[in-house]
C-alpha positions as CSV (number, residue, x, y, z in Angstrom):
1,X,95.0,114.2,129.4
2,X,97.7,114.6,127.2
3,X,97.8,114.5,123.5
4,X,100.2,111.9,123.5
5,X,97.7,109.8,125.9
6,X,94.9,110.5,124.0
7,X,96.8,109.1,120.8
8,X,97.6,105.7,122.5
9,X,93.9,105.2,123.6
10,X,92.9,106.2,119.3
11,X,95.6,103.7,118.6
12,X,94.1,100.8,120.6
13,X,90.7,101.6,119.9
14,X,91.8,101.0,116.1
15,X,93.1,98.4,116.8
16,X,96.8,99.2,115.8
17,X,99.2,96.3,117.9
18,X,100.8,97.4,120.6
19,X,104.0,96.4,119.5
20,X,104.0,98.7,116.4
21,X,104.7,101.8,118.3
22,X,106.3,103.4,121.0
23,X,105.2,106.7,122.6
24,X,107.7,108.2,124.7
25,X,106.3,108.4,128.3
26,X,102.7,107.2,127.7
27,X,103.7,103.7,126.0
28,X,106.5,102.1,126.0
29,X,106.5,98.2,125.3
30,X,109.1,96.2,127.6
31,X,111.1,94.6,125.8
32,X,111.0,96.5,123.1
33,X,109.9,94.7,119.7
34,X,112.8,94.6,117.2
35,X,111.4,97.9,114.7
36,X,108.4,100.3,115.5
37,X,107.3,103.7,114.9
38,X,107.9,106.3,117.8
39,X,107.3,109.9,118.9
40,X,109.7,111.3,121.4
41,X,110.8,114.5,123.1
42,X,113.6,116.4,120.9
43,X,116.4,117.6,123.2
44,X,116.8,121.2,122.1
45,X,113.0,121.2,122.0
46,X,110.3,120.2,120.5
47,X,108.8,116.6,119.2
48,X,109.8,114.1,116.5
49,X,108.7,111.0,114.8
50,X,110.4,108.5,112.9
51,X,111.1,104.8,113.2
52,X,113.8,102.5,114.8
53,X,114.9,99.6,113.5
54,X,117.6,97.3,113.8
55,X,118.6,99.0,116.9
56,X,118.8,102.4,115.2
57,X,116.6,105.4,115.7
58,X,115.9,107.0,112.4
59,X,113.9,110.4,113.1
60,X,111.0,111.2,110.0
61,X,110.1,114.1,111.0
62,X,110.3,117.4,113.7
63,X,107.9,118.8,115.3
64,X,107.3,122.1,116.9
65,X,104.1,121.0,119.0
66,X,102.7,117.7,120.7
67,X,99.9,117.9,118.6
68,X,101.7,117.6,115.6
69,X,103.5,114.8,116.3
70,X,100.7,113.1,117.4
71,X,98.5,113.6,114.3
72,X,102.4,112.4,112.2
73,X,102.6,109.1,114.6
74,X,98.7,108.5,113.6
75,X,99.6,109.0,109.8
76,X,102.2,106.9,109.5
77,X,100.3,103.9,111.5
78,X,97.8,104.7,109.0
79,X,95.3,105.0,111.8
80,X,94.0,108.8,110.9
């Protein structure tokens, strides 16, 4: 299992709504609500998180590993 799968399954075990956040090839709510926090693939590498609203993705932070943009996402759900 992934970090990013093991994430989603802490996030629904706390309860967080599904709605609230989108992680990029684990969970990924169709159609997607209109703002949420996300963790996504970097394209030159790596991980970031941030938050997209009003159609706009607006990156928080990079990330060099999975696991650290994991243990971000959980932050800023305030879930960990």
């Amino acid at each position: 299992m992934s970090g990013r799968q093991a994430l989603e399954r802490a996030l629904r075990a706390a309860g967080v709504p599904a709605g609230h956040y989108r992680i990029e090839g684990v969970h990924e709510p169709a159609p997607p609500p209109p703002d949420f926090v996300y963790l996504r693939a970097r394209a030159g590498g790596g991980w970031e998180t941030g938050v997209y609203e009003r159609g706009v993705y607006e990156p928080i932070a990079a990330h060099a590993t999975e696991a650290e943009a994991c243990a971000h996402l959980r932050l800023l759900l305030g879930a960990g």
